[in-house]
C-alpha positions, -999 to +999 in steps of 0.1 A: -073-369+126-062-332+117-072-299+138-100-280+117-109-241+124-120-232+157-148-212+159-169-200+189-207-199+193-221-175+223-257-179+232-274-147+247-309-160+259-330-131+263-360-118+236-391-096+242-412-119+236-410-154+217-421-165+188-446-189+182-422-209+155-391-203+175-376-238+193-340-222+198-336-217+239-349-184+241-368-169+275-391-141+273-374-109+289-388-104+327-376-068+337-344-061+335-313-084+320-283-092+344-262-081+317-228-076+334-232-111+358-242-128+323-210-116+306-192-124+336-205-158+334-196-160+300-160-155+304-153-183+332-179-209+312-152-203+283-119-206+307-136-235+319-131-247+282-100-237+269-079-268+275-104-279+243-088-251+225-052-269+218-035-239+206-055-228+181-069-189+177-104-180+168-113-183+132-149-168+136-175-161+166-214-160+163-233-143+190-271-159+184-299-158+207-326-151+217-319-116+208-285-102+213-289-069+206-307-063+241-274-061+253-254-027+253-224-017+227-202-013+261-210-051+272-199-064+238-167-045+243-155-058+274-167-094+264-145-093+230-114-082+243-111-106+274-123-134+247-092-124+226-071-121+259-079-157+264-077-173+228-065-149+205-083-138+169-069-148+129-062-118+117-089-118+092-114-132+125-152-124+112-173-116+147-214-118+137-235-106+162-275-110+156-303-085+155-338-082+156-350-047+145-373-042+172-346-038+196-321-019+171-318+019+187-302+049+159-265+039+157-265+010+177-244-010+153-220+016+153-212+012+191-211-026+179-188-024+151-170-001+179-167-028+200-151-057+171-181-067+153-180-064+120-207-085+105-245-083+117-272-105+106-307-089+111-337-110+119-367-094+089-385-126+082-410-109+062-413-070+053-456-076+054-472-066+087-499-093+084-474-120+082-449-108+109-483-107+130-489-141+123-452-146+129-452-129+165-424-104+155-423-072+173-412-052+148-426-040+114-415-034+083-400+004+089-380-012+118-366-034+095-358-011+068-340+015+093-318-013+105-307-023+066-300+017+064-279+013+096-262-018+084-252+002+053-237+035+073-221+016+104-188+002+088-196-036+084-177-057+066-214-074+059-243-080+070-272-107+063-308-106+062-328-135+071-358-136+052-387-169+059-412-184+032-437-209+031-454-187+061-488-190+064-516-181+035-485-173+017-487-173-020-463-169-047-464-134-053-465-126-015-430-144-012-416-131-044-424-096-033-407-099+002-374-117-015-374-088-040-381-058-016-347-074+007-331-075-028-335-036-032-322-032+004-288-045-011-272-067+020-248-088+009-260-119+024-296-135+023-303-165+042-338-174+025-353-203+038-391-223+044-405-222+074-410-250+088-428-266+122-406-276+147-418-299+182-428-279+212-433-248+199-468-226+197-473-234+162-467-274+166-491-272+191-511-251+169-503-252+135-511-223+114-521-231+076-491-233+049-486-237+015-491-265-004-464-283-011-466-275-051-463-237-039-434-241-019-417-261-047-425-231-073-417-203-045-380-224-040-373-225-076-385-184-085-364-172-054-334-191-065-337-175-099-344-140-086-314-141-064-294-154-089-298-130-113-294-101-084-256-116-080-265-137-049-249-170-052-267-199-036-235-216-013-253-240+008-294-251+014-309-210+028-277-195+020-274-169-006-240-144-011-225-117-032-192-123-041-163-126-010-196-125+016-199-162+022-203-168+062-175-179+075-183-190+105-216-213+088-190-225+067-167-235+092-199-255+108-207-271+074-173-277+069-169-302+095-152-277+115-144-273+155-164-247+177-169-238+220-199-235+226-210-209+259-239-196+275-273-212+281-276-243+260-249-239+238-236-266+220-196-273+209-182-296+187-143-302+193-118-329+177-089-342+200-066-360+174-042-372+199-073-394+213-091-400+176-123-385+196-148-360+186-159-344+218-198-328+214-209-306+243-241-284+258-238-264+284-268-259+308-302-246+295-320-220+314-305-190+325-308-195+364-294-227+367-263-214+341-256-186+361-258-204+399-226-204+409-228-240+428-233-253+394-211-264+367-218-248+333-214-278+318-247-301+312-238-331+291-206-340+267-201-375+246-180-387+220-195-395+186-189-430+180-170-441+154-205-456+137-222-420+138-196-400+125-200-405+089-235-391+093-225-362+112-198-351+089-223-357+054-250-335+076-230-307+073-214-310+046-241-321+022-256-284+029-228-269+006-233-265-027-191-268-033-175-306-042-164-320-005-129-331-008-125-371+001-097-360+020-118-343+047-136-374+055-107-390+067-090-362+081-117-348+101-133-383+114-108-408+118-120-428+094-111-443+060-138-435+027-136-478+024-156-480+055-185-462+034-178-472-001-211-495+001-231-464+008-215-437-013-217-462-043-254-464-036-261-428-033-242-426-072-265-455-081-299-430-071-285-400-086-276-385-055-244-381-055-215-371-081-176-383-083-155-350-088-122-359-095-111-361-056-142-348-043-182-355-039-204-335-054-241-333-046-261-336-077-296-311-076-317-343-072-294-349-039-301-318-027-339-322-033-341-354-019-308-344+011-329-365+040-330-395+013-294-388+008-284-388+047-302-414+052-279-440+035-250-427+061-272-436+092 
Protein backbone atom coordinates (compact mmCIF):
# COMPACT_ATOMS: atom_id res chain seq x y z
CA UNK A 1 0.00 0.00 0.00
CA UNK A 2 1.33 3.63 -0.81
CA UNK A 3 0.72 6.98 1.37
CA UNK A 4 -1.97 9.10 -0.58
CA UNK A 5 -2.49 13.08 0.18
CA UNK A 6 -3.39 14.05 3.54
CA UNK A 7 -6.04 16.26 3.89
CA UNK A 8 -7.86 17.53 7.07
CA UNK A 9 -11.59 18.02 7.63
CA UNK A 10 -12.68 20.44 10.65
CA UNK A 11 -16.25 20.32 11.70
CA UNK A 12 -17.59 23.60 13.32
CA UNK A 13 -21.20 22.56 14.66
CA UNK A 14 -23.02 25.62 15.23
CA UNK A 15 -25.95 27.23 12.64
CA UNK A 16 -28.85 29.67 13.50
CA UNK A 17 -31.16 27.57 12.93
CA UNK A 18 -31.32 24.09 11.00
CA UNK A 19 -32.62 23.16 8.05
CA UNK A 20 -35.40 20.96 7.53
CA UNK A 21 -33.24 18.90 4.76
CA UNK A 22 -30.02 19.13 6.59
CA UNK A 23 -28.74 15.52 8.25
CA UNK A 24 -25.01 16.81 8.64
CA UNK A 25 -24.43 17.17 12.77
CA UNK A 26 -25.43 20.54 13.07
CA UNK A 27 -27.02 22.16 16.51
CA UNK A 28 -29.11 25.17 16.47
CA UNK A 29 -27.09 28.18 18.07
CA UNK A 30 -28.26 28.68 21.92
CA UNK A 31 -26.68 32.22 22.96
CA UNK A 32 -23.52 32.60 22.58
CA UNK A 33 -20.64 30.04 20.89
CA UNK A 34 -17.65 28.98 23.17
CA UNK A 35 -15.52 29.91 20.38
CA UNK A 36 -12.03 30.16 21.95
CA UNK A 37 -12.70 26.63 24.27
CA UNK A 38 -13.98 25.13 20.82
CA UNK A 39 -10.72 26.06 18.99
CA UNK A 40 -8.92 25.04 21.93
CA UNK A 41 -10.48 21.78 21.78
CA UNK A 42 -9.73 21.58 18.25
CA UNK A 43 -6.12 21.78 18.58
CA UNK A 44 -5.56 18.81 21.24
CA UNK A 45 -8.41 16.53 19.30
CA UNK A 46 -5.75 16.91 16.36
CA UNK A 47 -2.45 16.28 18.54
CA UNK A 48 -4.34 13.55 19.81
CA UNK A 49 -4.12 12.35 16.03
CA UNK A 50 -0.95 13.17 14.69
CA UNK A 51 0.85 9.85 15.11
CA UNK A 52 -1.83 9.01 12.05
CA UNK A 53 -0.13 11.69 10.21
CA UNK A 54 3.36 9.63 9.32
CA UNK A 55 5.25 12.49 8.10
CA UNK A 56 3.25 13.87 5.64
CA UNK A 57 2.15 17.86 5.42
CA UNK A 58 -1.31 19.05 4.71
CA UNK A 59 -2.43 18.84 1.06
CA UNK A 60 -5.87 20.66 1.73
CA UNK A 61 -8.25 21.57 4.84
CA UNK A 62 -12.09 21.95 4.64
CA UNK A 63 -13.72 23.80 7.46
CA UNK A 64 -17.65 22.51 7.04
CA UNK A 65 -20.41 22.76 9.48
CA UNK A 66 -22.93 23.67 10.57
CA UNK A 67 -21.99 27.20 9.67
CA UNK A 68 -18.51 28.29 10.10
CA UNK A 69 -18.63 31.58 9.41
CA UNK A 70 -20.21 32.22 12.99
CA UNK A 71 -16.88 32.18 14.11
CA UNK A 72 -14.54 35.35 14.05
CA UNK A 73 -11.62 36.18 11.37
CA UNK A 74 -9.27 36.30 14.68
CA UNK A 75 -10.34 32.62 15.69
CA UNK A 76 -9.51 31.27 12.30
CA UNK A 77 -6.15 32.93 12.63
CA UNK A 78 -4.93 31.47 15.68
CA UNK A 79 -6.41 28.01 14.62
CA UNK A 80 -4.41 27.95 11.20
CA UNK A 81 -1.14 28.72 12.39
CA UNK A 82 -0.97 26.23 15.35
CA UNK A 83 -2.45 23.62 12.72
CA UNK A 84 0.60 24.38 10.48
CA UNK A 85 2.82 24.47 13.70
CA UNK A 86 1.80 20.90 14.22
CA UNK A 87 1.69 19.44 10.52
CA UNK A 88 2.97 21.73 8.20
CA UNK A 89 1.17 23.00 4.77
CA UNK A 90 2.29 22.02 0.67
CA UNK A 91 3.17 25.01 -0.48
CA UNK A 92 0.36 25.25 -2.88
CA UNK A 93 -2.12 24.03 0.50
CA UNK A 94 -5.86 25.15 -0.61
CA UNK A 95 -7.75 26.02 2.97
CA UNK A 96 -11.86 26.24 2.12
CA UNK A 97 -13.80 27.56 4.73
CA UNK A 98 -17.84 27.45 4.32
CA UNK A 99 -20.42 30.17 4.37
CA UNK A 100 -23.78 30.77 4.61
CA UNK A 101 -24.75 34.44 3.68
CA UNK A 102 -26.91 35.06 6.48
CA UNK A 103 -24.04 35.14 8.78
CA UNK A 104 -21.53 36.93 6.15
CA UNK A 105 -20.85 40.64 7.82
CA UNK A 106 -19.09 43.59 4.99
CA UNK A 107 -15.52 42.24 4.64
CA UNK A 108 -15.69 39.33 6.59
CA UNK A 109 -13.91 37.18 4.06
CA UNK A 110 -11.21 39.60 4.02
CA UNK A 111 -10.29 39.02 7.77
CA UNK A 112 -10.63 35.25 6.50
CA UNK A 113 -8.42 35.37 3.62
CA UNK A 114 -6.36 37.41 6.37
CA UNK A 115 -6.16 34.68 8.35
CA UNK A 116 -4.97 31.66 5.36
CA UNK A 117 -8.04 30.93 3.68
CA UNK A 118 -8.07 31.30 0.35
CA UNK A 119 -11.04 29.52 -1.01
CA UNK A 120 -14.74 29.96 0.34
CA UNK A 121 -17.66 28.09 -0.67
CA UNK A 122 -20.99 29.92 0.05
CA UNK A 123 -24.11 28.06 0.87
CA UNK A 124 -27.08 30.02 -1.91
CA UNK A 125 -29.23 26.95 -2.55
CA UNK A 126 -31.60 28.91 -4.44
CA UNK A 127 -31.68 32.84 -5.31
CA UNK A 128 -35.97 32.57 -5.01
CA UNK A 129 -37.33 33.64 -1.61
CA UNK A 130 -40.26 31.23 -1.85
CA UNK A 131 -37.99 28.28 -2.23
CA UNK A 132 -35.27 29.23 0.38
CA UNK A 133 -38.59 29.62 2.63
CA UNK A 134 -39.50 26.26 1.97
CA UNK A 135 -35.87 25.47 2.33
CA UNK A 136 -35.51 27.05 6.00
CA UNK A 137 -32.59 29.38 4.92
CA UNK A 138 -32.13 32.48 6.75
CA UNK A 139 -30.93 34.47 4.19
CA UNK A 140 -32.43 35.85 0.95
CA UNK A 141 -31.37 36.37 -2.18
CA UNK A 142 -29.55 40.02 -1.65
CA UNK A 143 -27.61 38.22 1.11
CA UNK A 144 -26.44 35.91 -1.27
CA UNK A 145 -25.62 38.25 -3.91
CA UNK A 146 -23.48 40.58 -1.47
CA UNK A 147 -21.51 37.56 -0.43
CA UNK A 148 -20.66 36.62 -4.41
CA UNK A 149 -19.63 40.52 -4.54
CA UNK A 150 -17.45 39.90 -1.47
CA UNK A 151 -16.03 36.71 -2.76
CA UNK A 152 -14.97 38.61 -5.85
CA UNK A 153 -13.17 41.76 -3.88
CA UNK A 154 -11.60 39.68 -0.93
CA UNK A 155 -8.44 38.02 -2.73
CA UNK A 156 -9.64 34.29 -3.15
CA UNK A 157 -7.96 32.14 -5.05
CA UNK A 158 -11.81 30.73 -5.54
CA UNK A 159 -14.70 30.32 -4.37
CA UNK A 160 -17.89 27.93 -4.99
CA UNK A 161 -21.42 28.37 -4.92
CA UNK A 162 -23.67 25.57 -3.97
CA UNK A 163 -26.77 25.77 -5.71
CA UNK A 164 -29.89 22.74 -4.94
CA UNK A 165 -32.57 21.54 -7.58
CA UNK A 166 -35.34 19.24 -7.56
CA UNK A 167 -36.63 21.51 -4.51
CA UNK A 168 -40.12 21.49 -4.07
CA UNK A 169 -42.90 22.62 -6.79
CA UNK A 170 -39.87 23.27 -8.72
CA UNK A 171 -40.15 23.33 -12.39
CA UNK A 172 -37.88 23.54 -15.18
CA UNK A 173 -37.71 27.07 -15.77
CA UNK A 174 -37.55 27.83 -11.90
CA UNK A 175 -34.26 25.75 -11.80
CA UNK A 176 -32.83 26.99 -15.03
CA UNK A 177 -33.37 30.50 -13.83
CA UNK A 178 -31.50 29.94 -10.45
CA UNK A 179 -28.45 27.92 -12.27
CA UNK A 180 -28.34 30.86 -14.80
CA UNK A 181 -28.63 33.85 -12.35
CA UNK A 182 -25.29 31.91 -10.17
CA UNK A 183 -23.85 31.79 -13.75
CA UNK A 184 -23.91 35.74 -14.09
CA UNK A 185 -22.45 35.98 -10.48
CA UNK A 186 -19.24 34.39 -12.21
CA UNK A 187 -17.67 31.97 -9.17
CA UNK A 188 -15.51 29.75 -10.44
CA UNK A 189 -16.95 26.67 -8.93
CA UNK A 190 -20.69 25.38 -8.90
CA UNK A 191 -21.58 22.49 -7.06
CA UNK A 192 -25.18 21.86 -8.56
CA UNK A 193 -26.85 19.11 -7.22
CA UNK A 194 -30.75 17.43 -6.55
CA UNK A 195 -32.00 17.53 -3.43
CA UNK A 196 -32.69 14.80 -2.04
CA UNK A 197 -34.45 13.31 1.39
CA UNK A 198 -32.31 12.06 3.81
CA UNK A 199 -33.50 9.82 7.23
CA UNK A 200 -34.17 11.80 10.37
CA UNK A 201 -34.54 14.94 9.15
CA UNK A 202 -37.80 17.43 9.10
CA UNK A 203 -38.58 16.77 5.60
CA UNK A 204 -38.27 12.71 5.96
CA UNK A 205 -40.57 13.06 8.54
CA UNK A 206 -42.43 15.43 6.44
CA UNK A 207 -41.75 15.24 3.01
CA UNK A 208 -42.46 18.28 0.98
CA UNK A 209 -43.62 17.63 -2.73
CA UNK A 210 -40.78 17.29 -5.59
CA UNK A 211 -40.47 16.84 -9.04
CA UNK A 212 -41.29 14.12 -10.96
CA UNK A 213 -38.77 12.17 -11.72
CA UNK A 214 -39.07 13.00 -15.75
CA UNK A 215 -38.46 16.80 -14.51
CA UNK A 216 -35.46 16.06 -12.69
CA UNK A 217 -34.09 14.05 -15.50
CA UNK A 218 -34.77 17.15 -18.04
CA UNK A 219 -33.62 19.80 -15.30
CA UNK A 220 -30.10 17.37 -14.98
CA UNK A 221 -29.57 17.29 -18.56
CA UNK A 222 -30.40 21.44 -19.38
CA UNK A 223 -28.07 22.41 -16.30
CA UNK A 224 -25.28 20.35 -17.57
CA UNK A 225 -25.66 22.04 -21.00
CA UNK A 226 -25.97 25.55 -19.54
CA UNK A 227 -22.89 25.14 -17.55
CA UNK A 228 -21.11 23.69 -20.14
CA UNK A 229 -21.45 26.19 -22.49
CA UNK A 230 -20.68 29.01 -19.50
CA UNK A 231 -17.00 27.12 -19.30
CA UNK A 232 -17.87 25.06 -16.24
CA UNK A 233 -16.65 21.71 -16.66
CA UNK A 234 -18.55 18.95 -15.00
CA UNK A 235 -15.42 16.91 -12.91
CA UNK A 236 -17.39 14.63 -10.71
CA UNK A 237 -21.48 13.88 -10.02
CA UNK A 238 -22.54 18.03 -8.50
CA UNK A 239 -19.27 19.32 -9.35
CA UNK A 240 -18.90 21.95 -11.90
CA UNK A 241 -15.32 24.10 -12.51
CA UNK A 242 -13.68 26.68 -14.69
CA UNK A 243 -10.51 25.84 -15.70
CA UNK A 244 -7.47 25.23 -12.78
CA UNK A 245 -10.63 25.63 -10.05
CA UNK A 246 -11.25 21.89 -9.47
CA UNK A 247 -11.52 21.29 -5.43
CA UNK A 248 -8.74 19.96 -4.26
CA UNK A 249 -9.48 18.87 -1.28
CA UNK A 250 -13.13 16.86 -2.91
CA UNK A 251 -10.68 15.52 -5.15
CA UNK A 252 -8.38 14.21 -2.71
CA UNK A 253 -11.71 12.44 -1.06
CA UNK A 254 -12.76 11.02 -4.38
CA UNK A 255 -9.46 10.11 -5.10
CA UNK A 256 -9.18 7.54 -2.54
CA UNK A 257 -7.10 9.87 -0.56
CA UNK A 258 -6.14 10.15 3.39
CA UNK A 259 -7.82 12.88 5.76
CA UNK A 260 -8.01 13.75 10.04
CA UNK A 261 -10.94 14.27 10.82
CA UNK A 262 -11.69 16.88 14.14
CA UNK A 263 -14.43 18.44 15.89
CA UNK A 264 -17.92 17.02 16.65
CA UNK A 265 -18.60 14.09 14.51
CA UNK A 266 -15.95 14.22 12.22
CA UNK A 267 -14.95 11.47 10.34
CA UNK A 268 -11.13 10.49 9.03
CA UNK A 269 -9.97 8.09 6.77
CA UNK A 270 -6.10 7.16 7.14
CA UNK A 271 -3.96 4.33 5.41
CA UNK A 272 -1.08 2.73 7.58
CA UNK A 273 0.95 0.79 4.82
CA UNK A 274 3.40 -0.70 7.21
CA UNK A 275 0.15 -2.61 8.73
CA UNK A 276 -1.83 -3.03 5.05
CA UNK A 277 -4.82 -1.30 7.21
CA UNK A 278 -7.18 1.49 6.36
CA UNK A 279 -7.96 3.08 9.64
CA UNK A 280 -11.71 4.97 9.51
CA UNK A 281 -12.47 7.28 12.47
CA UNK A 282 -15.44 9.64 14.08
CA UNK A 283 -14.90 11.55 16.74
CA UNK A 284 -17.70 12.26 19.29
CA UNK A 285 -21.02 13.94 18.12
CA UNK A 286 -22.53 16.59 20.11
CA UNK A 287 -20.71 19.42 21.26
CA UNK A 288 -20.88 18.93 25.14
CA UNK A 289 -19.75 15.54 25.36
CA UNK A 290 -16.67 16.63 22.57
CA UNK A 291 -15.69 19.32 24.64
CA UNK A 292 -15.82 17.51 28.37
CA UNK A 293 -12.64 17.22 29.21
CA UNK A 294 -13.09 13.60 31.07
CA UNK A 295 -13.79 12.43 27.72
CA UNK A 296 -11.84 11.18 24.91
CA UNK A 297 -12.55 12.89 21.60
CA UNK A 298 -12.44 9.89 19.97
CA UNK A 299 -15.92 7.97 19.46
CA UNK A 300 -15.41 4.86 17.35
CA UNK A 301 -12.36 3.74 14.79
CA UNK A 302 -12.26 0.32 12.64
CA UNK A 303 -10.44 -1.03 9.87
CA UNK A 304 -12.10 -1.62 6.59
CA UNK A 305 -11.89 -5.12 5.90
CA UNK A 306 -10.16 -6.34 3.12
CA UNK A 307 -13.89 -7.50 1.63
CA UNK A 308 -15.26 -3.83 1.80
CA UNK A 309 -12.52 -2.00 0.42
CA UNK A 310 -13.09 -2.38 -3.18
CA UNK A 311 -16.50 -0.74 -2.52
CA UNK A 312 -15.14 2.07 -0.67
CA UNK A 313 -12.45 2.90 -3.03
CA UNK A 314 -15.20 2.62 -6.48
CA UNK A 315 -17.56 4.97 -4.12
CA UNK A 316 -15.32 7.62 -4.45
CA UNK A 317 -13.93 7.25 -7.26
CA UNK A 318 -16.81 6.47 -9.50
CA UNK A 319 -17.90 10.18 -8.67
CA UNK A 320 -15.10 11.53 -11.07
CA UNK A 321 -15.67 12.07 -14.39
CA UNK A 322 -11.61 11.38 -15.21
CA UNK A 323 -10.38 7.53 -16.13
CA UNK A 324 -9.19 5.93 -12.58
CA UNK A 325 -5.82 4.51 -12.99
CA UNK A 326 -5.74 0.49 -12.23
CA UNK A 327 -2.82 1.31 -10.41
CA UNK A 328 -4.61 3.11 -7.65
CA UNK A 329 -6.59 0.23 -6.78
CA UNK A 330 -3.79 -1.70 -5.73
CA UNK A 331 -1.87 0.95 -4.34
CA UNK A 332 -4.32 2.56 -2.26
CA UNK A 333 -6.21 -0.85 -0.93
CA UNK A 334 -3.83 -3.56 -0.61
CA UNK A 335 -5.34 -5.42 -3.02
CA UNK A 336 -4.71 -6.88 -6.53
CA UNK A 337 -7.44 -5.80 -9.62
CA UNK A 338 -7.61 -10.12 -10.01
CA UNK A 339 -9.55 -10.17 -6.81
CA UNK A 340 -12.35 -8.08 -8.74
CA UNK A 341 -11.93 -9.07 -12.27
CA UNK A 342 -15.35 -11.09 -12.01
CA UNK A 343 -17.03 -7.88 -11.22
CA UNK A 344 -15.31 -5.24 -13.31
CA UNK A 345 -15.88 -7.75 -16.30
CA UNK A 346 -19.55 -7.65 -15.44
CA UNK A 347 -19.95 -3.99 -15.10
CA UNK A 348 -18.14 -3.82 -19.03
CA UNK A 349 -20.72 -6.58 -19.86
CA UNK A 350 -23.91 -3.73 -18.68
CA UNK A 351 -22.29 -0.91 -20.22
CA UNK A 352 -21.17 0.46 -17.10
CA UNK A 353 -17.91 0.57 -17.32
CA UNK A 354 -15.04 1.37 -20.05
CA UNK A 355 -11.25 -0.13 -20.37
CA UNK A 356 -8.96 3.03 -20.98
CA UNK A 357 -5.78 1.83 -21.80
CA UNK A 358 -4.50 1.45 -17.90
CA UNK A 359 -7.43 3.06 -16.47
CA UNK A 360 -11.47 2.62 -15.91
CA UNK A 361 -13.55 4.84 -17.29
CA UNK A 362 -17.18 5.39 -16.32
CA UNK A 363 -19.30 5.27 -19.32
CA UNK A 364 -22.55 8.07 -19.10
CA UNK A 365 -24.89 5.07 -18.63
CA UNK A 366 -22.53 4.17 -15.43
CA UNK A 367 -22.94 7.34 -14.18
CA UNK A 368 -26.76 7.30 -14.61
CA UNK A 369 -27.22 4.01 -13.17
CA UNK A 370 -23.74 4.69 -10.40
CA UNK A 371 -25.81 2.75 -7.39
CA UNK A 372 -26.27 -0.21 -10.09
CA UNK A 373 -22.70 0.18 -10.76
CA UNK A 374 -21.49 0.04 -6.97
CA UNK A 375 -23.54 -2.35 -6.37
CA UNK A 376 -21.53 -5.18 -8.19
CA UNK A 377 -18.45 -4.12 -5.75
CA UNK A 378 -20.53 -4.93 -2.57
Amino acid sequence: MNLPPLSLYVHVPWCVQKCPYCDFNSHSQKGTIPEQEYIGHLLDDLKADLHLVQGRKLHSIFVGGGTPSLLSGDAYVYLLEQIEALIGFEDDIEITLEANPGTVESDRFKHYVQAGINRISIGVQSLQSDKLKALGRIHGEQEALNAAAEAHDAGLNSFNMDLMHGLPNQTIDDALSDLRRVIELNPPHISWYQLTIEPNTQFASKPPKLPEDETLWAIQEAGQTLLAEHGYQQYEISGYAKSNYRCKHNLNYWRFGDYLGIGCGAHGKITLPDQNQILRTVKVKHPRGYMDLTKPYLYDSWHVAPEDRPFEFFMNTFRLLEPTPKSNFTAYTGLQESEIEQQLNHAISLGLLEMQGDSWFVTNKGHRYLNDLLELFV
